[in-house]
N, C-alpha and C positions, 0 to 999 in steps of 0.2 A: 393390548396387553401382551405379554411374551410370553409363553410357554416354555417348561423348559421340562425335558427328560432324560433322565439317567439310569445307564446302566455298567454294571461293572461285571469284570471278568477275570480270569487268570490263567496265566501261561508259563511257561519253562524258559530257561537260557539253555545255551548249549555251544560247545566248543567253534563251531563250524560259523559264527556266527558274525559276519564281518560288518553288515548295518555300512557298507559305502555305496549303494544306489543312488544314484543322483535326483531320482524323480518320483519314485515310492517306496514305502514301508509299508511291510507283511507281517501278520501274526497266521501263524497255520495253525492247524489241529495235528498235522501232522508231528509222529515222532521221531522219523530221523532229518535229518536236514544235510542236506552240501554246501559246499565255498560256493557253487555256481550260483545259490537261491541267497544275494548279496545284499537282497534288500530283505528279508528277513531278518525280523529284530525281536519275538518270541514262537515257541513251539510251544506243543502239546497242550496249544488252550482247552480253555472245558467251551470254548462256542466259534463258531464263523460265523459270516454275514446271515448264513442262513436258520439260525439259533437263537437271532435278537430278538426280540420281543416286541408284536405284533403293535404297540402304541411306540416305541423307539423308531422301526420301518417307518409308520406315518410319519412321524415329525421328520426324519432325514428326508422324506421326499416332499418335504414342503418347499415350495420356491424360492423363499427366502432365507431355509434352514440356515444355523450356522451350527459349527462342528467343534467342539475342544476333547481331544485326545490326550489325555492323563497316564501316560505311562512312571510305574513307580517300582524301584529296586534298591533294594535295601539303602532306604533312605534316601536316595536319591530320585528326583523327579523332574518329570520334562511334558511340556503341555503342547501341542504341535495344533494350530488352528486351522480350518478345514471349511467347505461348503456340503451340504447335502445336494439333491439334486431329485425333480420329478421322474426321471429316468433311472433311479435304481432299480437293481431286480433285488438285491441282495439276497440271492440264493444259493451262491455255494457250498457246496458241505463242507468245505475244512479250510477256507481262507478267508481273509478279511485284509482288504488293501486301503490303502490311504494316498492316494494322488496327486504330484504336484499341479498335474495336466489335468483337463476336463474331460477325459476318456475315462468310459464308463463300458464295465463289462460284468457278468454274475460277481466276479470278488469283490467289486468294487463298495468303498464301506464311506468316503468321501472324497469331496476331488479338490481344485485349486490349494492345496494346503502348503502351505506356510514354511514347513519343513518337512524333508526325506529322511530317509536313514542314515544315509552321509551327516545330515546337520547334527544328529545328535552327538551328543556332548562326547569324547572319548572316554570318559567315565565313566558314565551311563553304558558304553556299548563294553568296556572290560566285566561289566556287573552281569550284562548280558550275553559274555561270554561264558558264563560258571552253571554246570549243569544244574546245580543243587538251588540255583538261584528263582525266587519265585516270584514273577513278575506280574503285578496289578496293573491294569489298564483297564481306565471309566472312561467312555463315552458319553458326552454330555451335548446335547441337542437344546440350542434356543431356537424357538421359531413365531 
């Protein structure tokens, strides 16, 4: 039988915010951001890897986990599928990454996924350019 666990969160847009990394996607805690951090596609969430909740951790590092990524901006939404992985630490204090590769490091929040930052939709990334913009993104775990 499948298990399945969600959790949700919320983050900021902001100007600097170009979403074209070819091979992951960042959410920080962090408040300012640069053009250089290109895979960054929300700021100033309320959690990182290391803030999820303690039955979410289990299920991501179940062997079989699978991963759907819910990002939503006014009105707009994009769902990017993902693996968890027995090797997470998920411990960082202010980051949460999503992996096209199967490198695994404390941000790492899932890996083999489906789509980067680059893939998302240009619209979605103009939505995610507006600082006033309030970005929900659920993580949702079957395992």
């Amino acid at each position: 039988m499948n298990n399945q666990t969600t959790e949700t969160f919320w983050a900021r847009g902001h100007p600097n915010i170009l979403a074209i990394h070819p091979t992951t996607l960042m959410f920080t805690k962090d408040v300012h951001v640069s053009k250089n951090g290109d895979c960054i596609v929300g700021m100033s969430a309320d959690k990182s890897v290391r803030d999820l909740s303690a039955q979410l951790k289990i299920e991501l590092r179940k062997p079989n986990a699978t991963v759907k990524i819910t990002i939503e901006a006014d009105g707009l939404t994009q769902t990017i599928r993902a693996l968890g992985a027995p090797t997470l630490c998920l411990c960082h204090p202010t980051d949460m990454v999503i992996r096209k590769s199967d490198y695994v490091c404390q941000r790492t929040l899932a890996i083999c996924s489906d789509e980067s930052a680059v893939d998302l939709p240009r619209e979605l990334v103009a939505k995610l350019q507006n600082p006033q913009q309030k970005i929900r993104v659920t993580v949702c775990v079957v395992s």
